[in-house]
C-alpha positions, 0 to 999 in steps of 0.5 A: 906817253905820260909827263912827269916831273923832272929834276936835273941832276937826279934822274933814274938812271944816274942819280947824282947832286940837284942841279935844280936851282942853277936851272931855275936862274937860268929861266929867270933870266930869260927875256920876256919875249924869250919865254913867250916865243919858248912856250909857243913852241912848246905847245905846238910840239906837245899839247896834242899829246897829253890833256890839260898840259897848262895844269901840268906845267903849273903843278910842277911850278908849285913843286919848285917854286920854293926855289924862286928867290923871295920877292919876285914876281913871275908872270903866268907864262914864266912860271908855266915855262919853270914848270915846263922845264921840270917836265918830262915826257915818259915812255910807257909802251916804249918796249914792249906791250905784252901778257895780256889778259881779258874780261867782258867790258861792263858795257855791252850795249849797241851791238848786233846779236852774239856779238861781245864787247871785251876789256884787255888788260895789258902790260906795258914796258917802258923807259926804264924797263918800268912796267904799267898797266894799260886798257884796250878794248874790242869787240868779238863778233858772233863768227869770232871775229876780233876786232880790236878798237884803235889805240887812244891817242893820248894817255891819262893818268888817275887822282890819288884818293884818301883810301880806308884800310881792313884791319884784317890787312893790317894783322896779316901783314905783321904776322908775316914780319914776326916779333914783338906784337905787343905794341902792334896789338896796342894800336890793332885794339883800338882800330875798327875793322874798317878804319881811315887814315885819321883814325890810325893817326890817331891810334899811332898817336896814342902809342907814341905818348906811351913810349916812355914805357914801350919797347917799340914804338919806333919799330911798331909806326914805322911799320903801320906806316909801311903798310899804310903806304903800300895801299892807296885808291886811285881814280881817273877823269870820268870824261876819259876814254877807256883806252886812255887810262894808264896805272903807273906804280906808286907805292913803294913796293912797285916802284919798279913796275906793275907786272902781269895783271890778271884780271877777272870779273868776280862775283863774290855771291853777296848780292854785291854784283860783279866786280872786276878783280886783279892781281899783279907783280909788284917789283921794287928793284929787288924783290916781288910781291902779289898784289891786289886790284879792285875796280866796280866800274873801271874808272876808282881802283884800289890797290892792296898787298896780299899776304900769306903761304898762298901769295908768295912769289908770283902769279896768283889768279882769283876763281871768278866766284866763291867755292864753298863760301871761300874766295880760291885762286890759283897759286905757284908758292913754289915757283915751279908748280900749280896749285889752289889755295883759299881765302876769306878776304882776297887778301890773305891766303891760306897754304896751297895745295899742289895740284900740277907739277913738272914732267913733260919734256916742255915744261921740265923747267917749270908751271905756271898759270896763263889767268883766272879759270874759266867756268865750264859744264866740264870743270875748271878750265886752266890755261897753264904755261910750261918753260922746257929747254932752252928757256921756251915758253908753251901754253897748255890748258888743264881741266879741274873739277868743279866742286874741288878744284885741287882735283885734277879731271884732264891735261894736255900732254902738248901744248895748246898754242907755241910760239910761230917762227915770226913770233920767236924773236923778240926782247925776250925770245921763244916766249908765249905767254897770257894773263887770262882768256875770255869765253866766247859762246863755244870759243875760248879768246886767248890774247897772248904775249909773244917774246915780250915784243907784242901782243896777239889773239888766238881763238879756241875751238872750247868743245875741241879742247874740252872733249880732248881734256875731259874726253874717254882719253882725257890726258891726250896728245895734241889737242884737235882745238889747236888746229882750229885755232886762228891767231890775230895781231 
């Protein structure tokens, strides 16, 4: 559960006219001692579900004091009770908690020898059907054994910071909504390569005193803004725990849910260190679009939009590191197929090149990627998913080439895990499905999605499935690592 404010008569499900104010009156008229026994109450019920819930209530009073006649003098617990009655508690695993992916927690101290300790990315489905992005750790013992650690008992929400925008970004973005650049590049030329929020205040104040002899200008700030908007940087309270720690969406373009993050540890090979890098399904109600999420440390992460051929329509997983000198990910433009596309940024992707398409009886319908490869002495090894008839879901695994992944070495004929009778049936049946597996020493982790309803760990034999992958016989039937494959809730 998460708070957040609430406004009668304009809720999500059924917007209508404010009721706001007759509310507001209503609390005024409370008795004193009305108020304190209604706020006792209130704490009792609710302070052991979320932190800090005075600062909420008082947070929310500032958002409707504007609504207090002038003049009058409210106590503290009266104007904590207004703020509580504009809160609302908000389910945000109320659904399903589902298509996880997983990478090595940067902190791997106090553990026995060949023991590892994991971070999974999980999406959560809530009131609303609104999904986010929650964090649950764990650790694989040498045996691999999962163990995972409990669920946080609270969920926190981060602070939003003033974030600074890539003018590459910014380019790549109205290249992609065409027309007129010359007012875009107005306000482009006088921005630096890396640039903060006053510094494009003040470009788009430039623009707007030229408007007398532009064609666009309105068209050209709406736009900027647009842009600008659809990035931020959050962080969270450093005394939170992992677990606690929930992304809710924000910008526009996600307004109506984070989807299926898959997350990987990047090394960009710039001396940097290693960076924990995502990429997600923002939905707005109507449309989606790929996104992106960087994080050193798990606590501040900045979220960007992507562009270009490579990241239309769903599912781009990011290689763990450089190929040549570019960032390279895995693609599915065209919603049915694999492919590997390139980029200079993570931000805009080149054209992919098709690499797997549809052909066997389960995966007729369409391909996909199930997260970012995994390094191998063997290759590239991916995990994909496959839709055959009657909408069910399989995951299967295929092997690319190391120097150049759009070269295809080994894929399984059938598929690496499906769906067990008990895991059928659920929000949406017949479905397995993952974000992205971890390596092990010689085992693959494999956390999966089973029907939208719940998430699962299976662990894979690695030399099993890569000698039926890159073996004499490559493209085999049925890979032996499946029957050694062990599955936990």
């Amino acid at each position: 559960m998460v708070t957040a404010l609430f406004l009668p008569g304009q809720e999500l499900a059924a917007p209508g006219g404010s009721r706001s104010g007759g509310v507001v009156d209503r609390v005024l008229a409370l008795t004193a001692e009305e108020v304190d026994a209604q706020l006792a109450e209130l704490e009792t019920l609710f302070s052991s579900r979320h932190r800090d819930l005075r600062v909420t209530w008082e947070r929310h009073f500032e958002l409707v004091r504007h609504r207090v006649p002038r003049g009058g003098l409210l106590s503290a617990p009266r104007r904590r009770l207004l703020g509580a009655t504009f809160t609302q508690e908000v389910s945000i695993e109320g659904a399903a908690l589902m298509n996880p992916s997983m990478v090595p927690h940067p902190d791997q101290t106090g553990l026995p020898p060949g023991a590892l300790r994991f971070v999974m990315s999980v999406r959560a489905v809530g009131e609303g059907h609104r999904s986010s992005i929650e964090l649950r750790t764990g650790v694989v013992d040498v045996d691999g054994a999962v163990r995972a650690d409990l669920p946080p008992a609270v969920a926190v929400l981060p602070i939003e910071l003033a974030t600074g925008y890539a003018r590459t970004a910014f380019e790549h973005a109205l290249d992609e909504l065409g027309g007129d650049r010359a007012d875009s590049d107005f306000v482009l030329d006088a921005l630096p390569l890396r640039f903060t929020r006053a510094e494009l205040d003040g470009a788009l104040g430039r623009l707007r005193a030229e408007r007398l002899t532009r064609a666009t200008t309105s068209r050209t700030v709406e736009r900027f803004e647009a842009i600008a908007a659809s990035s931020y940087t959050v962080r969270f309270p450093l005394d939170s725990a992992l677990q606690e720690r929930v992304l809710m969406p924000r910008a526009a373009a996600e307004s109506r849910g984070m989807e299926d993050v898959r997350l990987v540890q990047l090394d960009a090979g710039d001396g940097s260190g290693p960076q924990f890098v995502g990429t997600y399904t923002g939905y707005d109600g109507h449309h989606v679009c790929v996104r992106l999420l960087r994080t050193e440390d798990l606590t501040t992460f900045s979220i960007s939009p992507t562009s270009g051929p490579g990241a239309q329509d769903k599912g781009l997983a990011v290689f763990p590191r450089r190929i040549d000198g570019s960032y390279v990910a895995l693609s599915r433009s065209d919603r049915e197929s694999n492919a590997v596309c390139r980029s200079s940024d993570l931000l805009h992707w080149e054209a992919p090149v098709q690499v797997q398409v549809p052909r066997r009886p389960w995966e007729v319908v369409q391909l996909g990627n199930c997260g970012s490869p995994i390094e191998t002495e063997a290759g590239w090894l991916v995990l994909t998913h496959g839709v055959g008839p009657m909408r069910r879901y399989s995951i299967g695994a295929m092997l690319l080439d190391l120097d150049d992944p759009t070269v295809v070495r080994g894929v399984l004929d059938r598929p690496l895990l499906t769906a067990y009778e008990a895991e059928r049936s659920g929000y949406v049946p017949n479905v397995v499905y993952s974000c992205g597996a971890m390596r092990h020493a010689r085992r693959l982790v494999l956390p999966y999605g089973c029907s939208d309803t719940r998430t699962r760990i299976a662990t894979v034999d690695l030399d099993a499935l890569l000698g039926e992958l890159a073996g004499p016989g490559r493209a085999r039937t049925g890979p032996a690592a499946v029957e050694k494959a062990s599955r936990r809730t």
